[in-house]
N, C-alpha and C positions, 0 to 999 in steps of 0.2 A: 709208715702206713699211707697207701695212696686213698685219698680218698674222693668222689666224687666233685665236682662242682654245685655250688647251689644253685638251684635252677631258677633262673629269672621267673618274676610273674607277670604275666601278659595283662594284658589292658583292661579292666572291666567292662563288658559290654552291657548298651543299654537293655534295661528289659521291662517291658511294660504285660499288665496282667493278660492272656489270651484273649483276645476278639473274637466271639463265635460268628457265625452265619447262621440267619436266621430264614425259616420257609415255614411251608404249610401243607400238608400232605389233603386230597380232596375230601379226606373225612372229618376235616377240619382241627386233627393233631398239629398241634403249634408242634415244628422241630426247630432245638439249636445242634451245629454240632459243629467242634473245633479239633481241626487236626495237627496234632501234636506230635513231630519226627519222634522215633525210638520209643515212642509208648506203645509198643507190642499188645500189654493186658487194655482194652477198653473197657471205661467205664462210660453207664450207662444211667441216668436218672429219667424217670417217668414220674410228675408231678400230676396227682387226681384233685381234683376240687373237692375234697369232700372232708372239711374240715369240723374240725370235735364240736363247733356250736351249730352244726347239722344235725346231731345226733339227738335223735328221738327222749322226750322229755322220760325218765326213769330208765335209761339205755347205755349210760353215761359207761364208755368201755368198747362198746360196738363197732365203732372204728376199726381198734386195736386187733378186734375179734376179725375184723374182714382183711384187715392187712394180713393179718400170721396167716387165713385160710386162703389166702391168694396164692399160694405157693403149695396146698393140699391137693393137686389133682385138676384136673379140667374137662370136659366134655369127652377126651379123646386118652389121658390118663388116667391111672389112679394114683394117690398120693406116692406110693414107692415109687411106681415107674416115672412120674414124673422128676422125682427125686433124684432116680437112676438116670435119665437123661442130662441134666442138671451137671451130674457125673463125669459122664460120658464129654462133655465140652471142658472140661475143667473150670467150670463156672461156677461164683458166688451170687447167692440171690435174697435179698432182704428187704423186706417193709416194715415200714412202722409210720404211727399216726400222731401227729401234732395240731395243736391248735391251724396254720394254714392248712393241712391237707395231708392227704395219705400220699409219700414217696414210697418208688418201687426202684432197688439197685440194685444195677447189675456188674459184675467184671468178671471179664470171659475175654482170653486169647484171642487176639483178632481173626483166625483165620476160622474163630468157630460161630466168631460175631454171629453168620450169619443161623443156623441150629438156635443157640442160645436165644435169639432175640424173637425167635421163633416162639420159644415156648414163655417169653413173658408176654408175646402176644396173645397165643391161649389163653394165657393164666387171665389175661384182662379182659378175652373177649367172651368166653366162656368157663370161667370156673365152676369146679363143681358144687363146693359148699355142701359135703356130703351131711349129714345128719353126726355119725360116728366122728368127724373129722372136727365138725365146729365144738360138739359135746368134749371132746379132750382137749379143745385150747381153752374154752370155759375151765376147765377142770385145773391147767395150767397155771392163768392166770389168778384164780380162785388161790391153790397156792404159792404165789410169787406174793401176792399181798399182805401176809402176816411177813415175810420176810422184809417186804418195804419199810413197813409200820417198824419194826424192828429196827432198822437202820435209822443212827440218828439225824443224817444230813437232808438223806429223803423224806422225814417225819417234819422234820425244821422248814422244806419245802413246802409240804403239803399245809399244812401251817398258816404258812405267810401269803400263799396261795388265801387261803379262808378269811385270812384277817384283811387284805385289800382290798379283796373284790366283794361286790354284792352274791348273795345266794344265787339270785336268778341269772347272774353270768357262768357261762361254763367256764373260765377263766380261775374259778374261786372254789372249783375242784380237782379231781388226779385226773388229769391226762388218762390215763389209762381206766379207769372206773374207780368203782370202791365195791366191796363182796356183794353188798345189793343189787347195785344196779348189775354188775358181771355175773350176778347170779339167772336176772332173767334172761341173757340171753340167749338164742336160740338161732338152727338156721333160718328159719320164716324171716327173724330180723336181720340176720345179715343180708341174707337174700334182697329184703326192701330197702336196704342201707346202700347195697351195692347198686340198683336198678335205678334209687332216685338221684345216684351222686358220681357214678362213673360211667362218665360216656367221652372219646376220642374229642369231642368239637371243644371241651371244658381241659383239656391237660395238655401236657408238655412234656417234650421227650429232651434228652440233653443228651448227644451220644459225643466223646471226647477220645482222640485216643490217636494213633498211626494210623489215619486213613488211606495210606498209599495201594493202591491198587484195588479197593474197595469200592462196588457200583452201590456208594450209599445211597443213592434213590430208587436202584432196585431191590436192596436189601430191604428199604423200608416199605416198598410198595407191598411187597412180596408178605412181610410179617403185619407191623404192627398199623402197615394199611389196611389191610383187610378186617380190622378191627371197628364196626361198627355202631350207633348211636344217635338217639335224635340231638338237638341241642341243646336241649334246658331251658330253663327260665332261671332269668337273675333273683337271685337270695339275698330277702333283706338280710346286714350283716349287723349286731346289736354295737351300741355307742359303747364304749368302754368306759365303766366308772370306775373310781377307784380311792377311799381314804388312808391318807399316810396321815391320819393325825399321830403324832408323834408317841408311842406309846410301846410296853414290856409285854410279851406274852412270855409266860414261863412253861415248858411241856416237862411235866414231872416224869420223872424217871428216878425213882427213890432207887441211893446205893449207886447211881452213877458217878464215876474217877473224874469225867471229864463233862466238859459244858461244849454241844455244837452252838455256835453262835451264826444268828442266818438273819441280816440288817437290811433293809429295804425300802425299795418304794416306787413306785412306777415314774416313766419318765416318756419322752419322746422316742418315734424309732426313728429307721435311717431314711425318710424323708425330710425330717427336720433339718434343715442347716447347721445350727450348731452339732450334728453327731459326730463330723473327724475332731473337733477339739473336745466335743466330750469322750472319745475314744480314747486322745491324748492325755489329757488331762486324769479319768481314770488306773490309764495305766501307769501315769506317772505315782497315783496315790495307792496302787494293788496290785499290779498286774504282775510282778516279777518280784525274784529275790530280794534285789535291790531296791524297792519300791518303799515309802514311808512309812506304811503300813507295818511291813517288813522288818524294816531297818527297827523301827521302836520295839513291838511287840516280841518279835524273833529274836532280833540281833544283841537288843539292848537289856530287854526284861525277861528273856525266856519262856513268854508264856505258852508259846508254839510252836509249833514244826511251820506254822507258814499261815497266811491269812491273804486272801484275795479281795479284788473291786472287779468288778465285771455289770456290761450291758448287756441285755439279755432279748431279742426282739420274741415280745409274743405274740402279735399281727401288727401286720403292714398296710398300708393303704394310701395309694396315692395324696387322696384328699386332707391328710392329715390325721384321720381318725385312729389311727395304729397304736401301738403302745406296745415300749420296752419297759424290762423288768432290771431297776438297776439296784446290785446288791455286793453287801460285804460279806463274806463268809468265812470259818476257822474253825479250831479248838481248841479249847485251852484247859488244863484240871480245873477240878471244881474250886477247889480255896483260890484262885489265881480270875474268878469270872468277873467279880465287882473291880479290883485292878486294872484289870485288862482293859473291859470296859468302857473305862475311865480314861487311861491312857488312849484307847482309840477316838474315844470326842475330845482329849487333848491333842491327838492330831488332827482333827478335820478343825476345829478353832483356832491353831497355829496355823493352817493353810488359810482361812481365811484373815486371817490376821498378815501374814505376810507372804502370802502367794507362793508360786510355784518359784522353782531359780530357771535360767536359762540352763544351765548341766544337766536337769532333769529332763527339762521339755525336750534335750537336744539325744540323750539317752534313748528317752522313750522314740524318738522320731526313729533313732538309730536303729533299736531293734524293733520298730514295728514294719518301717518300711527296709531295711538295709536286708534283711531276713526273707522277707516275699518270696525272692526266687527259688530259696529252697522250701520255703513250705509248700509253693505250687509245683514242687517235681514232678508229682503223679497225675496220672489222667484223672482219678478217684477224688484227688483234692479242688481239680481245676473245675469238674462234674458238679459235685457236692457247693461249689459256691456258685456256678451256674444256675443251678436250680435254686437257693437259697433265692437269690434275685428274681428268680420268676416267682417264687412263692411270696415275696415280698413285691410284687408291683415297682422294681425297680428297670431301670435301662439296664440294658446289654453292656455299658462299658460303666455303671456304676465302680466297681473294686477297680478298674484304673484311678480312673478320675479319683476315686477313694484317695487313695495315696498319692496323686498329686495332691490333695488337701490337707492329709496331715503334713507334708513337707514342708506345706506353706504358711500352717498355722504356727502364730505365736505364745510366747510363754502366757502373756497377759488373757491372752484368747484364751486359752488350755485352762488359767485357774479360774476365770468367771464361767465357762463350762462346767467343770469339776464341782466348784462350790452350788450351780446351782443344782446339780445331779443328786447331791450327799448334803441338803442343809440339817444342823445338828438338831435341829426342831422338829424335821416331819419326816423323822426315821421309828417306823415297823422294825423293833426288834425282835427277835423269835430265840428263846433261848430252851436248847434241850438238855435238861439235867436234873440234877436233886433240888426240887424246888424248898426241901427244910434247909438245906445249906447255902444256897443265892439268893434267896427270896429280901432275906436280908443287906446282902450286899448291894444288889442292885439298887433296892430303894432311896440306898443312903447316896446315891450318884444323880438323883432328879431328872434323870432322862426321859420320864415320860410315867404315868400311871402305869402301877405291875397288876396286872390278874397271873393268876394258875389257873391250866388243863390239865386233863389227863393223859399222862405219854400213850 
């Protein structure tokens, strides 16, 4: 049998994360946009200022409500035909709203970039917010919400959300509302939600993609230039408070198999210095298969299909005033929760006890940076962390420099990171299950004082 030759591998070449270019169109739309050979579909991010601790006190949802109705119709559509156009470019188009800000994204064929970008300029500069249109996404959302509560990872969320923050933070409830407040809303208030929080001088456009042969500053003059607005007034933004005194919530769910387990507590975001080695550090403790977390609970005692550690940024701010959400997350059956448990602050007390090894810090470095280049393939992925950075007050070459910094960081760096991320004292646990079956378990582990809710 003849068989081929093995094909030599050619040289790795270097790569560092895209550099956009950054301007400013005269209606005061900050643009970035990075042109990327062979990416044919562009993606497209539009970041609003008009962030969930804007929303009107008993309103809590209205965001969410003006996002979805941003793609219902405009001055010059109505919701089908807009729809239909939509269509017609072979384009994708989606909002949604977050503690920084309402994102609007697009990916649409480059050569239809310009139609499509057309009508997210509508959509921004004129929507219609029909009455019948907002009435069905209340109606929507109203039922998406028994289906959340139902869920027990999202229930464990919302949860741990409550028990950190103060009341008066919007931080310390759903993102998206709760039946009350989604109940009152109406167009009048999207209408005064859109009017006081979206205007062109306050957002940022991030268009990514094969720019070649593309007149991007008459495509944008032509669309989401003509998109008008005065400038605002700066919004005080609230301090963020937050207690990790170390303590058990249990959310009953009588007859539940299995216990979500949802550990927490807030920390620094990625203006803080130490965030590449608590990145490192993190992922060395949860981030992957292989991960200690992992290897004990999974590999060693079964009590799971898999258990994470993750940062989680919920506002940014230059000044330091920002705050991530850093947490452990899993599940495991019900008789196996007080175990488990137990086992997992016996590895965060071995980690403090004897650090991380250099084969883990050197794994984690491996696959967090060795990996980049393919997870920034797409135009969508390179877009989506562009805007991330503008919604976060960071620089233009932050996720470069990023990964020069986990490269650099050491083991020793990565566990004084780590340990201070996850100390076993002023961990927020959230445990959703049969609270007559773990109530006991937990107690007998001294991890912190247990109350019961109700699932």
């Amino acid at each position: 049998m003849d068989l081929h030759p093995r094909p030599a591998a050619g040289e790795a070449r270097p790569w560092a994360f895209p550099a956009p270019g950054r301007g400013a169109l005269p209606n005061g739309l900050t643009v970035l946009r990075c042109h990327r050979p062979g990416q044919q579909v562009v993606a497209v991010e539009v970041c609003l200022d008009a962030p969930l601790d804007a929303e009107p006190e008993g309103l809590d949802g209205v965001a969410t409500i003006m996002a979805r109705a941003l793609s219902e119709g405009t001055d010059k559509l109505s919701a089908e035909d807009f729809a239909a156009e939509l269509e017609r470019c072979g384009a994708t188009l989606d909002a949604h709203a977050d503690h920084p800000g309402v994102r609007v994204s697009l990916e649409v064929p480059v050569r239809r970039l310009p139609k499509a970008l057309g009508l997210v300029a509508d959509a921004l500069r004129a929507p219609a917010f029909a009455e019948s249109e907002v009435e069905r996404l209340v109606r929507n959302r109203l039922d998406e919400i028994p289906h959340e509560t139902a869920n027990p990872g999202r229930r464990a969320a919302k949860q741990l959300s409550k028990e950190l923050f103060p009341a008066s933070l919007r931080m310390s409830r759903p993102r998206q509302g709760t039946e009350e407040t989604v109940a009152r809303i109406d167009a009048a208030g999207v209408r005064a939600f859109y009017a006081a929080h979206v205007r062109p001088a306050t957002a940022t456009a991030v268009i990514v993609g094969d720019l070649t042969g593309v007149d991007v500053d008459q495509v944008l003059a032509e669309t989401l230039g003509a998109w008008t607005g005065n400038e605002g007034t700066p919004r005080p933004v609230p301090a963020v408070t937050a207690d990790d005194t170390g303590r058990v919530v249990i959310v009953d769910r009588p007859g539940a198999v299995q216990t979500q387990l949802l550990i927490g507590r807030v920390g620094p975001d990625r203006h803080d210095r130490v965030w590449p080695a608590q990145v490192l550090g993190t992922y060395c403790l949860g981030g992957t298969l292989t991960s200690r977390l992992d290897r004990v609970l999974r590999e060693e005692k079964g009590y799971t299909y898999g258990v994470r550690a993750f940062g989680q940024v919920l506002r940014s701010a230059a000044d330091g005033s920002g705050a991530s959400l850093l947490a452990i997350s899993g599940s495991v059956d019900t008789e196996s929760t007080g175990p488990a448990l137990d086992d997992l602050w016996k590895v965060l007390r071995t980690l403090a006890a004897d650090g991380l090894t250099d084969a883990e810090r050197d794994v984690a470095v491996q696959n967090l940076v060795g990996v980049a280049p393919l997870k920034y393939e797409t135009a969508a992925s390179v877009a989506g962390t562009l805007a991330d950075q503008v919604e976060q007050h960071l620089p233009d070459d932050f996720q470069a420099q990023m990964y020069a910094r986990l490269a650099e960081t050491g083991t020793v760096e990565a566990t004084a990171a780590v340990l201070a991320a996850f100390p076993v004292d002023r961990l927020v646990t959230v445990l959703v299950g049969d609270g007559a079956l773990i109530r006991e378990q937990v107690e007998a582990l001294g991890i912190g004082p247990v109350s019961v809710v109700k699932g």
